[in-house]
C-alpha positions as CSV (number, residue, x, y, z in Angstrom):
1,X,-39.2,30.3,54.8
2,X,-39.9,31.9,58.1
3,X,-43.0,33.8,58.6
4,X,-43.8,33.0,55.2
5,X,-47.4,32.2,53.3
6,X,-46.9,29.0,51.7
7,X,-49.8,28.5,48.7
8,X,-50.2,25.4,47.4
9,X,-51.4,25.5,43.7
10,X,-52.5,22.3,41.9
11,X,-52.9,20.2,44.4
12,X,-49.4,21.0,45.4
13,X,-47.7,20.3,42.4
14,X,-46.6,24.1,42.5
15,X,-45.8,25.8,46.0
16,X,-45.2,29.7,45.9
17,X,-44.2,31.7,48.8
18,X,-42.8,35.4,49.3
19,X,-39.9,35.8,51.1
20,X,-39.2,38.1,54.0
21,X,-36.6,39.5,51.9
22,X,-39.5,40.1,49.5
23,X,-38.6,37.5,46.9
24,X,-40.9,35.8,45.2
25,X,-40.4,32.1,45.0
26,X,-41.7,29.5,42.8
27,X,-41.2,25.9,43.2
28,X,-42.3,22.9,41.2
29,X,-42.9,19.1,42.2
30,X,-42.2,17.5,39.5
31,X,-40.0,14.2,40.2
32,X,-38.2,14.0,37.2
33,X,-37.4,17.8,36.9
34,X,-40.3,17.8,34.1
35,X,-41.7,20.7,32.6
36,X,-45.1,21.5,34.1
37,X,-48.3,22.5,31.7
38,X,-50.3,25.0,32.9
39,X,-54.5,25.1,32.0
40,X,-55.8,28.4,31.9
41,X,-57.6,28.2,35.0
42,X,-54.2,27.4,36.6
43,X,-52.4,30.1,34.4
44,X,-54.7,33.1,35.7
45,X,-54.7,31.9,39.3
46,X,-51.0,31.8,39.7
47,X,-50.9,35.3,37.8
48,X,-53.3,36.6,40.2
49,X,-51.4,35.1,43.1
50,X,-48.2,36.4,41.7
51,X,-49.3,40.3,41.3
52,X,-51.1,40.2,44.6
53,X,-47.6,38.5,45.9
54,X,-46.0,41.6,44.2
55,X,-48.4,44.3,45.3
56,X,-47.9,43.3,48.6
57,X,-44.3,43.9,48.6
């Protein structure tokens, strides 16, 4: 992750980051490899983040 943005989304229960590379990447915390719920609040800022991510590219 060098050079890389690293935003922290739920209180950093999701991490997403763009690669130099220009990959997006999208990384849960969940301990036990649960799946992870998403409110709608949550939901339209990590679609925001992730076309602005994309745009950027």
């Amino acid at each position: 992750m060098s050079k890389s943005t690293i935003y922290d989304l739920a209180s950093g229960e999701r991490v997403v980051w763009a690669k130099e590379s220009g990959a997006i990447m999208l990384k849960t915390r969940e301990p036990f490899g649960d799946p992870v719920e998403l409110g709608e609040e949550e939901a339209l800022e990590l679609g925001e983040l992730l076309v602005r991510l994309a745009q950027e590219r």
